[in-house]
N, C-alpha and C positions, 0 to 999 in steps of 0.2 A: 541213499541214506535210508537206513532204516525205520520204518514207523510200526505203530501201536501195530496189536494181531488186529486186534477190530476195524481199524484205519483200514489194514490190508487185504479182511475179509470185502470190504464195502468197494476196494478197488480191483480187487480180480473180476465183482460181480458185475461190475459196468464196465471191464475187458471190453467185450463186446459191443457197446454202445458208440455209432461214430461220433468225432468230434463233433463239437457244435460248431467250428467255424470252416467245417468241411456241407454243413448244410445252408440250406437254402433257410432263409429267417423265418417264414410259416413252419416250416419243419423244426425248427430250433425251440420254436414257441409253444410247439405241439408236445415236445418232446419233455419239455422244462415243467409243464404244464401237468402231463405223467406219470411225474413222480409223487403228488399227490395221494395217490392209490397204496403207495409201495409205505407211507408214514405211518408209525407209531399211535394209535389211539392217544390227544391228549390228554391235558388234564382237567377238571372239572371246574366250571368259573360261574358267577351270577350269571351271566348275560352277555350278548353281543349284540350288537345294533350297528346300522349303516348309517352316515348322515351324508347329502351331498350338500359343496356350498360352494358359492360362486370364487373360483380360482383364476388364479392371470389369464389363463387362456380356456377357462371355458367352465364348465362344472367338473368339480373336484370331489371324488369320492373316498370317505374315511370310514373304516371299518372300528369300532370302539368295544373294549373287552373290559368287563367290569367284575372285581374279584370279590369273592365273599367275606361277608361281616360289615360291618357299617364304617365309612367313611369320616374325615374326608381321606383322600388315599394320593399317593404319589401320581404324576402323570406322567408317562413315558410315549411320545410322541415316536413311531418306530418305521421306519424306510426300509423295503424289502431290497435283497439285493439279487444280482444277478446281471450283471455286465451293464446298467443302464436300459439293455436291451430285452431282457428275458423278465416272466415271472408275474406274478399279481399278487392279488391280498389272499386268494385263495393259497398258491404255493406256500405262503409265511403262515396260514391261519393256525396249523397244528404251533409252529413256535410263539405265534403270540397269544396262543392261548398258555402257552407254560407259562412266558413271561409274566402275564397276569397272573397267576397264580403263583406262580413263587415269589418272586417279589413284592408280592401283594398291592400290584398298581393298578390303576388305569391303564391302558394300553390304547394308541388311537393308531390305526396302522395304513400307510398313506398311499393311494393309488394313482401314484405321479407317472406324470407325461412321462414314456417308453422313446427311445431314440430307435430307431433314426427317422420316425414322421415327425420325431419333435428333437433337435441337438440342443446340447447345452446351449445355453443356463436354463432350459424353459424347466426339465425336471428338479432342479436347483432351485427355481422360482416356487415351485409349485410346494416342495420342501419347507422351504422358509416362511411361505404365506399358511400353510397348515398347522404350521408350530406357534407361530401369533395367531392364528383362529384359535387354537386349542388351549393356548394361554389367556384368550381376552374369554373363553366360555368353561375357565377350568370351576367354577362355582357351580352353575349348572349340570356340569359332569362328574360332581362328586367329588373334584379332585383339591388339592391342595396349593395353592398359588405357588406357594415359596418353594414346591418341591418336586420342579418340571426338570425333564431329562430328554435330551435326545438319542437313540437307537437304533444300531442298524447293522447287516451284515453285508461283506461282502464291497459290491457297489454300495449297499445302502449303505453299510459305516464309510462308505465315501459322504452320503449326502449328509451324514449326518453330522460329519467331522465339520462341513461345509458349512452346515446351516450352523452349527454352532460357532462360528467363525464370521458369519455373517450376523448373526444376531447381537454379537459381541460388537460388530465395529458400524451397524446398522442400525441403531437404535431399539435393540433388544428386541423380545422380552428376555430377562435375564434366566442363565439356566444353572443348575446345580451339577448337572453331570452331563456327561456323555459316557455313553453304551458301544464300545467297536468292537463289534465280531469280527473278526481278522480282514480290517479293511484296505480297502484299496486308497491307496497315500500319497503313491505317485504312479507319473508316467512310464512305459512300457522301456522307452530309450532315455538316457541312457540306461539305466537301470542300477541294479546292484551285483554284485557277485553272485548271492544266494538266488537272485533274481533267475540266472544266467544256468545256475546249477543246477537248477529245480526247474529248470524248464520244461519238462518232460517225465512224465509216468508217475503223478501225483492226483492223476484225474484233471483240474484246470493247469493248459498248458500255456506256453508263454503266445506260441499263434494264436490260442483262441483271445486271449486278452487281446494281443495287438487287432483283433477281428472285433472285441468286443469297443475299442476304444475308437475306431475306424467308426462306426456305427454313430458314437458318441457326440464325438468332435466335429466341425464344419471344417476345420483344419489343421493338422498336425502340430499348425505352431500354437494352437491353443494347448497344448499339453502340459504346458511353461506358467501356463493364468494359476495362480495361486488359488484361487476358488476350484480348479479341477482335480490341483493335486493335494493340497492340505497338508501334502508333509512338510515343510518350510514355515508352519505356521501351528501359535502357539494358542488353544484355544481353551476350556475349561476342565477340570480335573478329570479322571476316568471313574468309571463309576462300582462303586462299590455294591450288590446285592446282599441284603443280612437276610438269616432266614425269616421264615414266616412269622414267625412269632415276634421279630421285633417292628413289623410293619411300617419298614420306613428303609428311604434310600437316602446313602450320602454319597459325596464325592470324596475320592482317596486325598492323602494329603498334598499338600502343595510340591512337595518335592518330585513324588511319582506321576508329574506331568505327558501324558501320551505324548504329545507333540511338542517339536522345538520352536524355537527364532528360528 
């Protein structure tokens, strides 16, 4: 299939680069870690700050991005992605520094348990408990109660399909959107056609998924738990970005729902 020239220029450039599920996972992590160097200068924001707080399984660190002009301002609760396995706040920080900035929000960006020293749900857990810390301290942070969002690429628009999902049927807090950079929805098998077609020379290939979900899972038959995969499940609208100048996010309408029954 063919893609964008720019798409194609970014995939001849990592020709070269082995898979990641042909290395060893220090090497994976090293490597994913890397490309840090190779990003874009972002874009200009008040401020950034770390908070830790005590999370299901230990101390829990949140990276918070704070845009210019005076509040209070949306809050976007954001989960970096990279197979569950890969990646930190540092990888995401050039994208959640635009986020903040274009959007004109909050941004609190979540340093959840990595598999496979931690499998599902613990990164899941740690997801959902930072988005009610973020919600019960949005006064504090500037932010605006009524206009929390969840965010994420990748895995992460997995965790966040997830925690939106879980918030809903879990005693909230309630949220206005969600954010999915081309997330991950479902399981590797059976799969889909396009799944099947696109397995190969797109840069993320269908083995390294299946390496990455390996990692993920305690067992295969957990692939099937509807909190893993979110596609079978119906959860808040997709989220709409206006530009800067109208300082505020909404969710699209009700018909344009990402996810089904």
């Amino acid at each position: 299939m063919p893609v964008d020239p720019q798409i194609q220029t970014l995939l001849d450039r990592a020709a070269g680069v082995p898979a990641t599920h042909t290395l060893p996972l220090a090497a994976a992590r090293t490597q994913a870690e890397s490309r840090v160097a190779l990003m874009a200068p972002p874009a200009e924001i008040a401020g950034v700050r770390e908070v830790a707080i005590d999370g299901p399984g230990g101390q829990l660190r949140l990276r918070l991005y704070t845009p210019r002009d005076a509040g209070p301002f949306p809050l976007v609760v954001f989960f970096h992605g990279s197979g569950f396995v890969l990646c930190s706040l540092d990888t995401h920080d050039g994208m959640c520094r635009n986020l903040c900035a274009g959007a004109a929000a909050i941004v609190a960006s979540v340093d959840y348990r990595l598999a496979p020293e931690h499998k599902f749900p613990a990164g899941s857990d740690d997801c959902l408990y930072a988005t009610r810390w973020a919600a019960a301290h949005s006064a504090e942070l500037g932010a605006d109660p009524a206009r929390i969002a969840v965010a994420g690429d990748s895995a992460g628009g997995n965790m966040a399909a997830v925690t939106a999902l879980r918030v809903r049927d879990q005693g909230g807090p309630e949220l206005c959107a969600q954010l999915l950079l081309y997330p991950v929805t479902d399981y590797h098998t059976p799969g889909t056609p396009s799944y099947a077609e696109n397995a190969e020379g797109y840069g993320l290939t269908r083995d390294t998924m299946r390496w990455f979900w390996a990692h993920y899972l305690g067992d295969a038959s957990e692939g099937v738990y509807p909190l893993c995969r979110a596609a079978a499940r119906r959860g808040p609208g997709r989220l709409a970005v206006r530009p800067r100048h109208h300082r505020r996010i909404r969710p699209v309408a009700r018909r344009r729902r990402t996810l089904r029954r």
